[in-house]
Every structure is written in structure tokens, then in C-alpha cells.
N, C-alpha and C positions, 0 to 999 in steps of 0.2 A: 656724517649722519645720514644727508642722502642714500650715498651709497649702503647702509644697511637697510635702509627703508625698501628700496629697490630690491633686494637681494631676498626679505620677509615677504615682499611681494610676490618676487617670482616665485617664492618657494611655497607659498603660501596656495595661492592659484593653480591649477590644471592646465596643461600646455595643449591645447588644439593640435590634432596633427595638420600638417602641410600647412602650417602657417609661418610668414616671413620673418626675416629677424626685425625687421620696420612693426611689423604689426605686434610682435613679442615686445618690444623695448614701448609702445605706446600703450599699449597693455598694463605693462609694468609699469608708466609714468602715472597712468590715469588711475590702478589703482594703490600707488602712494601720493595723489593729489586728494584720493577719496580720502585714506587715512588721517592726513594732514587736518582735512578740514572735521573729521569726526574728531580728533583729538581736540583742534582749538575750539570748537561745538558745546564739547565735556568741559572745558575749563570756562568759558564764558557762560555758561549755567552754573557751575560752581560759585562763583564769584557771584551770579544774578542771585542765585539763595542764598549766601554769605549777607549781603548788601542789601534783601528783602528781608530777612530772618532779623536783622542788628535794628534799620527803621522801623520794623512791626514791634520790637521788643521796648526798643527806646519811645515809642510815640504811647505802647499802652501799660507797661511793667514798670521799666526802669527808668531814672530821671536820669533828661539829657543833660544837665546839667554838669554833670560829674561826667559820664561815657556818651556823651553826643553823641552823633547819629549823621548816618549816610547824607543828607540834604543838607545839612547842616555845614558839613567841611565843606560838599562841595561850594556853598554860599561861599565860605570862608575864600575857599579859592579862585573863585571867580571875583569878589572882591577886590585881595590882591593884584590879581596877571590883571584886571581893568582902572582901577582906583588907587594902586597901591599899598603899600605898608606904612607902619605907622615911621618906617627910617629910612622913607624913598623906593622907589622902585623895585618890584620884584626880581627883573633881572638885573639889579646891582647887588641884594642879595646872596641872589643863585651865582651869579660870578664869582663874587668876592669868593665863596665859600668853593668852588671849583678851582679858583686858581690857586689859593691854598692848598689844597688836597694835590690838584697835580704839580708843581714845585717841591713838596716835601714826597710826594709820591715818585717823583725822578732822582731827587738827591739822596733818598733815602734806600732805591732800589740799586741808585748805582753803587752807594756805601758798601749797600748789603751784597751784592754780586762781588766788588773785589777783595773786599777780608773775606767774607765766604770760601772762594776760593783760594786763597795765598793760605789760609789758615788748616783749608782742607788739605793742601799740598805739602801742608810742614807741622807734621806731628808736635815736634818741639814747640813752638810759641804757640799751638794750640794746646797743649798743657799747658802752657805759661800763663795766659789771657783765659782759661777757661772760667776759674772761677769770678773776676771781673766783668766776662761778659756776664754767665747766671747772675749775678750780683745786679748786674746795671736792669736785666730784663727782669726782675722781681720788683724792682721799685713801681708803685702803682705809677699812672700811665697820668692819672687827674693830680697827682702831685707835682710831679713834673712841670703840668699844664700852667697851673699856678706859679711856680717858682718860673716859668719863660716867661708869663707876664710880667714878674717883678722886673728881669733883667734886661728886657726886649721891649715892655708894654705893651699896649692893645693894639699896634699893629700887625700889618703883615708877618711880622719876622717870627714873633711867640706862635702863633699858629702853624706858620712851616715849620718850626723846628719841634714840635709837638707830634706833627707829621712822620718827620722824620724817623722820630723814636721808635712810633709804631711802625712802619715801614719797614724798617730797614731789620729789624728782629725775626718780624714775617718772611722776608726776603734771604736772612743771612743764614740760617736755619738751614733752608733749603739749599741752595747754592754752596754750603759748607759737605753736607750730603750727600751732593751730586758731585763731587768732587772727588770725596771720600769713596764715595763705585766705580770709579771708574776701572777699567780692568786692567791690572797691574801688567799682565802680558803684554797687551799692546804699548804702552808704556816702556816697557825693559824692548820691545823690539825696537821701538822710533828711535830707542836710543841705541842700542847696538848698529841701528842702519847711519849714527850720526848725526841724528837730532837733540837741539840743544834743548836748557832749558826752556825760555822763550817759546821754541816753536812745538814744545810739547805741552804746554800750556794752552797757548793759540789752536794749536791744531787738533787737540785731543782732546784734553781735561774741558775747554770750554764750548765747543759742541756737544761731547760727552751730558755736561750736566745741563743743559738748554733745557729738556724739560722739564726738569725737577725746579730751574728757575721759575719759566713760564707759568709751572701749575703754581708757584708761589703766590703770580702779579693778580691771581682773582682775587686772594684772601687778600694781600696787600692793598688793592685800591678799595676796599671796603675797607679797610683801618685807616688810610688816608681819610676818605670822610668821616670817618669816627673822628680820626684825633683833629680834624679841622672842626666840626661841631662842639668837640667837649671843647679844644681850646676857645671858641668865641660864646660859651656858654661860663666861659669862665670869668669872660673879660673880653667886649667887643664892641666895637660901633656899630657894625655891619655883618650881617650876613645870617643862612638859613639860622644858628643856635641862636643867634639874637633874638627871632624871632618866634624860637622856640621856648627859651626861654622867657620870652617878654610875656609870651600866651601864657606860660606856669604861672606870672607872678601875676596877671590877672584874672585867673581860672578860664581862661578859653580853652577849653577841650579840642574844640573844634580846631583852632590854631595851632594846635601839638600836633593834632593827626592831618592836616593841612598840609606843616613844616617837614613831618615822618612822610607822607607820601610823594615830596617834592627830591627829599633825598634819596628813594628808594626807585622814583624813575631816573635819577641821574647815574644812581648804582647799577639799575641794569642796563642803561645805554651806556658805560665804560664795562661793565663785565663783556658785551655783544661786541664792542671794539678789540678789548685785548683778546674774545675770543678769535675772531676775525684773525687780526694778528697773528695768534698762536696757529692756524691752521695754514697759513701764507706761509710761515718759516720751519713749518716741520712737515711740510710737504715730502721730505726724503724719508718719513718715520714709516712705516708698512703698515696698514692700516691690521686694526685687530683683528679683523675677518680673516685676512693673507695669512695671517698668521697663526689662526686656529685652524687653517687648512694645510699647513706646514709649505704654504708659497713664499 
């Protein structure tokens, strides 16, 4: 993303003549540091009228009571991260409910990555298992959730495997697709040069479909906290739905949107890691720009 910013930039701006390529690229850096901060400028006034508009509205319109109000949560969460919850500590919590999410977000990604694949690569038992799988991904997701309590109970385990579910459907999707493209040519040559199965798996089919995985693991680690929330709102000692749903059963507003804004910072610090990630390991992908200039 840098690099397009840089590139809007320069193209954007009027080149000086007899100026160096030092003074050109600092040119260019200073103004996409301009842009940077005019963009984050625009959204932290969004947000300030968002946050001023909702406290104006609740303190003279509408009762906080039912739609609380900006001061309000944040009490609620300063409460918390200082004092507590009413089931121990906030970061026991926010653990419990992260380590669910990522355990069924690993088991479920890797599930989904190898049927994905072996199913994309063999037409036959992908007719065979299709309808089984539609089947199994139709069944609601909070049914499920309930019958792993029954057979697992309230701990750890009905929660990751709830995970799972979602996971690995989000994951196996993709990863079945990315398989499915890969380009047949390349394939009939690795094997006329003497390439076995194995290493036309390894070396084709599963670089091949890496991105179509990778763009899967955003939507997927947000179903991970999904299905780790519904499952301990179903059934839990511990963690953020506990406490989300403990706020329903007492009308705390404030504690629902508390609970919602504690999960939604932890969703975009794992969106910001796996993007991270995703940009480390497809460093060999030609950036979109190279490629609308036919480089």
C-alpha cells in the first residue's frame, strides 16, 4: 500500500526541473506522510461526530437506558480493565476467549487447507462428499454450539470445536477453489518432465492456491471469535460472551457495547497480524501496479 501511495504521489505532484532523485523520493515521502495524516484526521473526526452525535442524542432524546451512550461504556470499561468483572479479571476473560478462537482457528484452518485441497485435486470424491459437505455447512452454526455443550460441556473443548466448524467451511471453500485454477498446462508439463504426485501437489497446486487460502484466514479469524462468543453465550464460565451475555440478562447496555468493542479491538489486531503475514509470504506476487503496466 506504501508503494501506491508513493506512486499517487509522485504522479500526483509537478517534478521541479534539475532536482535530485534524494530530493524527488523525500518529496514523495513527505507528501504521502501528508496524505497519511489528512486520511487518519478524516476518520478521527468521524468517529468524534459519531461519539458526539450518539452522547448529545442519549443525554437529551433518547433513553440511555435501552441505547446507552458514549461515557457510559466507557465507565463500564474502565470499571472492568481496573476493578474487574463480575467472573474475575478482564484479562482472563479476553484470554480464555482468544485462546478458543485461535486453537479452533488452527485446527479448523488446517482441516480446511487439506480436504480443500485433495478434494480440489480429485473430482471423484468431490462428487462423492459434495453433498455431505452442503449438508453439514447448512446446519445452523448456534445448534451445533448447543449440542458440543451437551457432549463436551462448558469447557474449553465445546468452544474450540464450535470454532472449528466455522473455520474450517470459511477455509475449505477457498482452498478447494484455489486448487480447482490452477493451470492445467503447468501441471501436464511437471508431469511429462517426471513429476510425481506428491511433488506436483507441494510444488504447484499448493503455492498455486496460497492466496485464495490466505484471503480466506480474514474472514475466518472473525468466525473464530464468532463461534468462540456464541459458544460461551451458550454455555460458559468464562469469557468475553459471558459477559455479554451476563449484561443481556441484566439490561446493561453498556456491557453489551463494552463486551462488542473489546472483541472488535482484538479482531483488528489479528486482521493487522494475518495481514502482516499475508504480505511476508507473497512477497513473490507482482504487485498490481507491475501489472497494470504490463511489467
Amino acid at each position: 500500500m506504501s508503494h501506491d501511495i508513493l506512486e499517487k504521489s509522485s504522479a500526483a505532484a509537478p517534478v521541479p526541473e534539475n532536482e535530485s532523485e534524494e530530493q524527488i523520493l523525500a518529496r514523495v515521502r513527505t507528501n504521502a506522510r501528508r496524505a497519511g495524516i489528512r486520511t487518519w484526521g478524516l476518520r478521527a473526526a468521524l468517529v468524534a461526530l459519531w461519539l458526539g452525535s450518539w452522547e448529545l442524542t442519549a443525554s437529551l432524546w433518547i433513553d440511555p437506558f435501552f441505547y446507552s451512550k458514549p461515557s457510559l461504556i466507557w465507565g463500564r470499561l474502565v470499571e472492568w480493565f481496573t476493578d474487574g468483572t463480575q467472573f474475575g479479571s478482564i484479562w482472563l476473560q479476553i484470554y480464555t476467549t482468544v485462546q478458543e478462537a485461535v486453537l479452533g482457528f488452527v485446527i479448523g484452518t488446517v482441516a480446511g487447507v487439506v480436504l480443500g485441497v485433495l478434494l480440489g485435486r480429485s473430482r471423484y470424491w468431490a462428487d462423492v462428499l459434495a453433498p455431505f459437505i452442503k449438508g453439514l455447512n447448512a446446519v445452523p452454526r448456534i445448534v451445533l454450539a448447543s449440542l458440543f455443550i451437551i457432549w463436551f460441556g462448558l469447557g474449553l473443548s465445546s468452544k474450540v470445536a464450535t470454532v472449528v466448524v466455522l473455520v474450517f467451511f470459511a477455509v475449505f471453500f477457498n482452498a478447494f477453489t484455489g486448487a480447482r485454477e490452477v493451470d492445467g498446462n503447468v501441471i501436464n508439463n511437471a508431469r511429462i518432465l517426471g513429476a510425481g504426485k506428491r511433488q506436483v501437489l507441494t510444488a504447484i497446486v499448493l503455492p498455486s492456491a496460497t492466496t485464495w487460502i490466505l484471503s480466506s484466514l480474514h474472514t475466518a479469524f472473525g468466525f473464530a471469535l464468532i463461534g468462540a462468543v456464541v459458544g460461551e453465550y451458550a454455555g460458559a464460565s468464562k469469557g468475553l460472551g459471558l459477559l455479554i451475555s451476563n449484561a443481556q440478562g441484566t439490561f446493561d447496555s453498556a456491557g453489551i457495547y463494552a463486551g462488542m468493542i473489546i472483541i472488535t479491538v482484538i479482531a483488528l489486531l489479528a486482521e493487522w497480524a494475518i495481514g502482516y503475514a499475508e504480505s511476508r509470504l507473497l512477497k513473490w506476487r507482482p504487485s498490481q501496479a507491475n501489472q497494470s503496466h504490463g511489467i
